[in-house]
N, C-alpha and C positions, 0 to 999 in steps of 0.2 A: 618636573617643576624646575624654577631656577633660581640659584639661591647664589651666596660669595664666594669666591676662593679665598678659603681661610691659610693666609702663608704671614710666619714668625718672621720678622725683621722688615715686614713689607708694609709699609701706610696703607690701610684703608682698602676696599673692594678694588681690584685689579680685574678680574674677569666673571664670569657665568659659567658654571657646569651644572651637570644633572644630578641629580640622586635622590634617591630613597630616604625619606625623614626615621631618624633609629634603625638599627642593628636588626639585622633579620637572623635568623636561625637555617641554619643549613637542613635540609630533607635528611630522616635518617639514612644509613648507605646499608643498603641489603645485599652489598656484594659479597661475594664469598672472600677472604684476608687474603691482598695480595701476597704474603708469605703460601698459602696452599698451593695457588697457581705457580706462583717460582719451582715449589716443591716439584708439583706436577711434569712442569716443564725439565727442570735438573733430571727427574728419575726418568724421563721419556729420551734424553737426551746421553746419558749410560748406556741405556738400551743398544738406543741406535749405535754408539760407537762400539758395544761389545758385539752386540751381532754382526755389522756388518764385518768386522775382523773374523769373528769365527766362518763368514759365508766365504769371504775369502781366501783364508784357510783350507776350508774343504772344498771347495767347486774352485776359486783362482776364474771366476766368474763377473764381466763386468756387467751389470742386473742394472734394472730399472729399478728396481724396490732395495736394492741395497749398498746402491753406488749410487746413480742420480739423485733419484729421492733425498739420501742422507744425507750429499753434499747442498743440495740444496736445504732441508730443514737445518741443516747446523751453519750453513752460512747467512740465514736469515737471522737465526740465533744468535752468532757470534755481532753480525750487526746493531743488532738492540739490547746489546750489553749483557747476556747472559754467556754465564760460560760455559767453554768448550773445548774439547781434548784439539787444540789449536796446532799440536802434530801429526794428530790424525788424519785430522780435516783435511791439511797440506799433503798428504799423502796418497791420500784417496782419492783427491783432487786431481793429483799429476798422476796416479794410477788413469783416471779417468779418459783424461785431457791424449794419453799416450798410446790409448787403447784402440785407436782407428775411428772408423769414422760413420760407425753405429748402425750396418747395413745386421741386416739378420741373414741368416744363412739359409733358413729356409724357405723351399720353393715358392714362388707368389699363386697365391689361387688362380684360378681357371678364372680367365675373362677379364683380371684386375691386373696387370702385367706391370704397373704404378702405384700398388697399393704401399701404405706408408709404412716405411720402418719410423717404428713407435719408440723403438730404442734410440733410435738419434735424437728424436723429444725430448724423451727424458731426462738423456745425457745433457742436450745442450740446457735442458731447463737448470741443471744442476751447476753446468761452466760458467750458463748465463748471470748467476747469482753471486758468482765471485766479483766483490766492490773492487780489487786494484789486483788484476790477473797477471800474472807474470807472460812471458815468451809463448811460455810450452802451452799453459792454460789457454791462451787466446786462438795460439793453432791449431790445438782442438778443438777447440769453440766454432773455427771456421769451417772445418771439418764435417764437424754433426749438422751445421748449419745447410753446407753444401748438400749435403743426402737429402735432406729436408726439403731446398728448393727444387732438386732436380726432381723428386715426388710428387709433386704438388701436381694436379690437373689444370686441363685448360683452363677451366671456371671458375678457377682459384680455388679450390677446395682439396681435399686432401681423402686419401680414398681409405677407409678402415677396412681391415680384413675382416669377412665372414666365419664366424664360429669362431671365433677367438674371447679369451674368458677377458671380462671386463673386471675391475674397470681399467686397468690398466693398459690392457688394450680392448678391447670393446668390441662394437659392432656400431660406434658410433660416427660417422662421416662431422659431426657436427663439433663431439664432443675434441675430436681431432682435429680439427681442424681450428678449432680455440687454445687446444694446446701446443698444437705447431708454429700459429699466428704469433701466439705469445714468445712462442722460444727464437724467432725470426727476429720480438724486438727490441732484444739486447741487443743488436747489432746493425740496427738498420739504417741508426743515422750516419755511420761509417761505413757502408758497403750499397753503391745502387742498386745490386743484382738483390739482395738481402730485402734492402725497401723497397722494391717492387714487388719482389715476391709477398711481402707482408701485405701491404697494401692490397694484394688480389687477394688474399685471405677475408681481408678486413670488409672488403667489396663483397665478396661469395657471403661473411657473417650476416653482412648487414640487410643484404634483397632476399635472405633466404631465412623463412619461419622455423624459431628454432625447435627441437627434435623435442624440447622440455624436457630431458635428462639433466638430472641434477646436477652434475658435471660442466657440462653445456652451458649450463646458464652460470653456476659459477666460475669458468673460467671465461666466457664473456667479459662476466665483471671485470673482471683482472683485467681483462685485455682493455675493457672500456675505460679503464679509468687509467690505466698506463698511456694511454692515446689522448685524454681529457676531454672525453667525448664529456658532453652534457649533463650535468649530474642529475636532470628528470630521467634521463635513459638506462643513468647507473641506479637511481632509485628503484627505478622500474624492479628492475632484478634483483635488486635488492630486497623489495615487498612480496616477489614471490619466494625468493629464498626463506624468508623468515615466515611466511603462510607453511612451508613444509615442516617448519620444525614440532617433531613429538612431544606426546605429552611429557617423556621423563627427560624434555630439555636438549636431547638428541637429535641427528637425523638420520634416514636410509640413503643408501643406494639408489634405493628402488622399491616402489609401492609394496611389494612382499616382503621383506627383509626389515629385520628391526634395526634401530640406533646403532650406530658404530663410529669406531673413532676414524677411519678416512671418511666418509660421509661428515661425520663433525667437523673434523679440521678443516675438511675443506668449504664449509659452508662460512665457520669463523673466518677463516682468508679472507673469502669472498666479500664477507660483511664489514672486516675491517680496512680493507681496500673504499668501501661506499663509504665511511666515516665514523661507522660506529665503535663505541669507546668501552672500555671495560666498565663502563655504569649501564650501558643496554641494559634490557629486562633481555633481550634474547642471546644476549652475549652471554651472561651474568649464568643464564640457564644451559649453556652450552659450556662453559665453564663448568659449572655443577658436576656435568653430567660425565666429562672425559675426569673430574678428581676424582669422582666415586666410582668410575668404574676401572680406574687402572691398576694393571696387576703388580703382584710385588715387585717384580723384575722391572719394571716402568713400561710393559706393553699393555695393550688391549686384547681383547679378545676376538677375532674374529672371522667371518666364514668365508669361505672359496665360492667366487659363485660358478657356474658350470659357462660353456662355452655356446650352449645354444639352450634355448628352455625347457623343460624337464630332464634335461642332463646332468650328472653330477658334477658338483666340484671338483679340484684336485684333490688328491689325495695326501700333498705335503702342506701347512696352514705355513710354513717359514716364510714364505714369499710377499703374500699378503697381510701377516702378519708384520711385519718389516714395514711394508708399504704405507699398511693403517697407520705405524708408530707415525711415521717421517709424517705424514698430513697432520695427524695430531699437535703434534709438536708446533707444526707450520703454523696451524690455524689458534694453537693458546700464542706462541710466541706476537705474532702478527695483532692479535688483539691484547692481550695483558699490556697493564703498564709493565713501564721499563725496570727492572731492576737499579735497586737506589746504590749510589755510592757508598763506600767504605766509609766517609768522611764527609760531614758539612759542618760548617763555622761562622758564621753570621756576627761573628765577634768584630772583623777587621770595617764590616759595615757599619757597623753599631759605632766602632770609634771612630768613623769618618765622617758619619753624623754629627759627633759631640752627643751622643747618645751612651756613653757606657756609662757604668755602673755608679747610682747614687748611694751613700749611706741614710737608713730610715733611723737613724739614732736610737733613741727608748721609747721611740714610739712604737705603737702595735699597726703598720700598716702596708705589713709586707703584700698583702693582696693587692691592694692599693697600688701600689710602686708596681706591682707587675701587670696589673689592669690597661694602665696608664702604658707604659711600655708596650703592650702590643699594637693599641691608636694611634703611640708617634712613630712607633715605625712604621706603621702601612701611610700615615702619610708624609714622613719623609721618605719611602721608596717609591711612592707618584710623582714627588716631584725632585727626589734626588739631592735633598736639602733639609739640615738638619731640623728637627722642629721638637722640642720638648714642650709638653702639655702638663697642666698643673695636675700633681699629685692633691696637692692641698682641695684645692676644686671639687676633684673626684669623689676626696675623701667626706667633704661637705655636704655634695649631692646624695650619695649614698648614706649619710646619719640622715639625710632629709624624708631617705623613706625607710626607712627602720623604725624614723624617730626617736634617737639617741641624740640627747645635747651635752648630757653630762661627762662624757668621759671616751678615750681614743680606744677602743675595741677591734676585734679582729672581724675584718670585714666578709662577706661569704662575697664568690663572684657572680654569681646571680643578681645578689642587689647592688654591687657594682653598677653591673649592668643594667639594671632599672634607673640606676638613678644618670646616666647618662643619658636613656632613654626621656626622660621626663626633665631632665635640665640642663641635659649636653654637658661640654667639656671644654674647655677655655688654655690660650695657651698660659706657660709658666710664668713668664714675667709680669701677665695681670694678677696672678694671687700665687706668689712663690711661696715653698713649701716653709713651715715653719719647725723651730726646734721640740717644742711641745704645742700640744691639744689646749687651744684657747677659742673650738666651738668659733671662728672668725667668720664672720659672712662675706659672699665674694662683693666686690663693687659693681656697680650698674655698666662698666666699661669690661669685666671679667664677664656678666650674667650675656651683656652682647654679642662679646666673644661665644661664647659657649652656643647661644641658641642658634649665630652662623653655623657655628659643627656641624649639628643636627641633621640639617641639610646634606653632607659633604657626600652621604650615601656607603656609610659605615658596614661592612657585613660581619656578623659575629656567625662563626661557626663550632657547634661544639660538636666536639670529640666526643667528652665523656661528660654529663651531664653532674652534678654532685651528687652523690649517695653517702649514706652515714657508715658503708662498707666499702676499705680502700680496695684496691687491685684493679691490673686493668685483664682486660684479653689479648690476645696476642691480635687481633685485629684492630682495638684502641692503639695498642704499642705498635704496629705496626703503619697507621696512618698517622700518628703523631712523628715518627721519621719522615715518611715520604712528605706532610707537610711542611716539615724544615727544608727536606730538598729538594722544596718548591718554592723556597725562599723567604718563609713565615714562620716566626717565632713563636714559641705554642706557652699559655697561660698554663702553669701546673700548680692546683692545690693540693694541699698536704700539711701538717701542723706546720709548717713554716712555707709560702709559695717560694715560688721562682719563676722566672721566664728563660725558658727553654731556648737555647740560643744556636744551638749544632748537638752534632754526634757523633762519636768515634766508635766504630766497631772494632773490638781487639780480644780474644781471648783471654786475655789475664786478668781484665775485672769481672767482678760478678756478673752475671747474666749473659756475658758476649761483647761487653761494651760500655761506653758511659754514654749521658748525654753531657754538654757543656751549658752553666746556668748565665743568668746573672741575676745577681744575687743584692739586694739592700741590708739582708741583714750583717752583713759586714762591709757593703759599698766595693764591691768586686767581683771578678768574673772565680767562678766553682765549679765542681763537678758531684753530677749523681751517677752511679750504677745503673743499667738497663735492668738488675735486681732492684733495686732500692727501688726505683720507678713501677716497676713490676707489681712489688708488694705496696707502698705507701701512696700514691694518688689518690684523691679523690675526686677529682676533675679536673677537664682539661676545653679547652677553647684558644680559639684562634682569630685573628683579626684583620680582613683585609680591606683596601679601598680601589675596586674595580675599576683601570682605567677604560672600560670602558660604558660606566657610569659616570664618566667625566669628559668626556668628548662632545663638544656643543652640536646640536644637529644644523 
């Protein structure tokens, strides 16, 4: 539809936007509390630093599952903000980086005199993931790179060794040859030899029907979408990925084998590389599935597969074990939201606005004031420009459906929000706010104002809906942060509201932290306890105005 640009200080209809008549309600969120997944991620990421130190320790071994792998799942990690033993990393890195140049020692099978050292893969996979590489890192980097090229067959393909236990190394031509492709294109827009070599990779990917090893098509992905091939072709692989996933949310290897966490991890990679977000229903379940099943230590559990078929396993699980972690880790990191800052304050917004803190004097309308409050900031952050919206308004519409005339009462935010619904919201200077409850009606220049609103395409989302029993969960309290540090102030009821305006995480107050308010009941900015919050909420909502609900077509 198309209705006015409702803007404070500006004469009369200026433009046309889009939106939605009234507040809509956000879908509840069946994700599992970003807090579990961080968890998840932190105890997976211990792991990998403790282990791979002890593998070092004993063997002075540079591995694909405990050197490559590592450096690459903790430098993915340390990228999107989680932390990380950041001397380790550097250490391990230049352990890596110094270690040669990833040929393996043992003889090449009969008949494959070019079969791929898997080890320069991994390594470079793990150098290629370093964002600002120093001297040493990058000269390794060319290194493992080099083995790689001079591997590769005429037909751009890459030759896997026979009877070699997967998945790490395999018996897959295909599965290898997606992970070489990939580890070539760190590098390839700085080195001709590098980009051609990839390029014949990407040639032999693309004319040749893949093997449909899970691997295979996951690291496809990767490759497909680092290239920005077509995202129907990343889709593609993407639909069959998510067709494999098990019922307990997991996936295999391989048709015989159950759920496991390198199988997992790498399938999330793959998925979050296609687009998918930690609200997926297959993410969301793949998530599920690596919290509930990792051990105390922050590993997984799981098995060796043999070298050729009905063969045994190894007989040591440290390797693949190791291995599993590092994908794990890859595939929550790569999909979970980011972990939130320390620190958000919406305070210095708010006074740039001319929006900070009003006094509600003796009146009873603290819900009110903070209702109003989260309206004018979504749409003064559309348009960058202060805009105050009538309290007094609000507070009229809402006695309009309770039907109270007599007397100033404390508001619930539900019929707040009804009665915006049903008669909009007008800016301040058509019906400014009064000292006491004299039941005012708005003027036919306010009731105008108000039903433009309507229009503006308002989204109301709640958090925590109102219950007559406060407390929240750690997953209320948990996305009522990540909302502030997405830039939206959050409505908090409680015998006195507030609008939630940042949050400082600190040990020394209760709970781990405060949030920062603003406050009417004394006209100034406050603070509550992540306890206080914890135990006294009663509901919580949020308010935004999509600009992309406002972009004319």
């Amino acid at each position: 539809m198309r209705c006015r640009v409702w803007i404070v200080g500006f004469v009369g209809s200026i433009a046309n936007v889009l939106g939605n008549v009234g507040a809509k309600l956000a879908a509840e969120d069946t994700t599992p509390a970003a807090a579990s997944v961080q968890k998840t991620i932190e105890r997976g990421l211990t792991f990998l630093a403790s282990d791979a130190v002890a593998w070092r320790k004993e063997h002075d071994c540079v591995s694909c599952h405990h050197a490559g792998l590592v450096i690459w799942a903790m430098q993915e990690a340390q990228h999107r903000n989680f932390a990380v033993d950041a001397p380790l990393l550097k250490e391990l890195t230049r352990w890596v980086a110094e270690s040669g140049d990833g040929k393996t020692g043992v003889p090449r099978p009969p008949g494959l005199p070019k079969a791929l050292n898997a080890k320069a893969v991994w390594l470079g996979l793990g150098l290629g993931a370093v964002r600002q590489p120093d001297e040493v890192t990058t000269t390794g980097l060319k290194r493992m790179l080099e083995t790689i090229r001079n591997d590769q067959l005429e037909n751009g393909s890459w030759a896997s060794w026979p009877e070699t236990r997967p998945p790490i190394f395999g018996n897959s031509d295909d599965s290898m040859t997606a992970l070489a492709t990939l580890a070539l294109q760190a590098c390839a827009d700085q080195d001709t030899l590098v980009k051609a070599a990839r390029d014949n990779g990407v040639k032999w990917l693309t004319e040749t029907k893949s093997d449909d090893d899970p691997q295979s098509i996951a690291m496809r992905l990767v490759l497909w979408k680092r290239l920005d091939k077509p995202q129907t072709e990343i889709d593609l692989l993407a639909r069959k990925i998510r067709e494999r996933q098990r019922n307990d949310g997991g996936w295999s290897q391989s048709q015989d084998m159950g759920s496991d966490a390198w199988a997992t991890g790498q399938a999330l990679y793959a998925l979050a590389h296609a687009g998918l977000t930690s609200e997926n229903a297959a993410v969301v379940r793949g998530h599920q599935f690596l919290i509930q099943t990792q051990r105390e230590n922050g590993s997984w559990t799981m098995t060796s597969r043999p070298t050729k078929p009905g063969g045994e396993g190894s007989g040591s699980l440290i390797p693949i074990t190791g291995a599993g972690a590092a994908w794990a880790v890859l595939g929550l990191v790569r999909s979970a939201d980011q972990p939130l800052p320390p620190k958000v304050d919406l305070r210095s917004q708010l006074d740039r606005w001319k929006l900070s803190p009003r006094n509600q004097g003796q009146r009873n309308t603290c819900s009110v004031f903070v209702t109003v409050g989260a309206f004018e900031f979504a749409l003064s952050k559309h348009h960058d420009q202060g805009m105050p919206l009538s309290v007094e308004y609000a507070n009229w519409a809402c006695n309009r459906i309770i039907r109270n005339r007599t007397a100033d009462r404390g508001q619930f935010f539900h019929d707040l929000l009804k009665g915006y619904e049903r008669h909009g919201l007008c800016r301040e200077d058509l019906m400014p706010y009064e000292a006491t409850f004299r039941n005012t009606s708005p003027s036919e220049a306010a009731r105008t104002d108000a039903k433009a609103a309507q229009g503006l395409g308002f989204q109301v989302h709640w958090i925590r809906p109102w219950s007559k029993d406060s407390g929240l969960t750690e997953q209320q309290f948990d996305e009522t942060r990540r909302t502030l540090a997405s830039g939206w102030p959050v409505c908090a009821g409680s015998d006195h509201s507030r609008l939630l305006v940042g949050y400082e995480d600190d040990a020394l107050h209760p709970g781990g932290g405060k949030f920062m308010t603003r406050d009417s009941g004394f006209g100034g900015y406050g603070e509550v306890s992540y306890e206080w919050a914890r135990q006294h909420v009663y509901d919580l909502f949020w308010v935004e105005l999509p600009e992309t609900r406002l972009m004319p077509k």
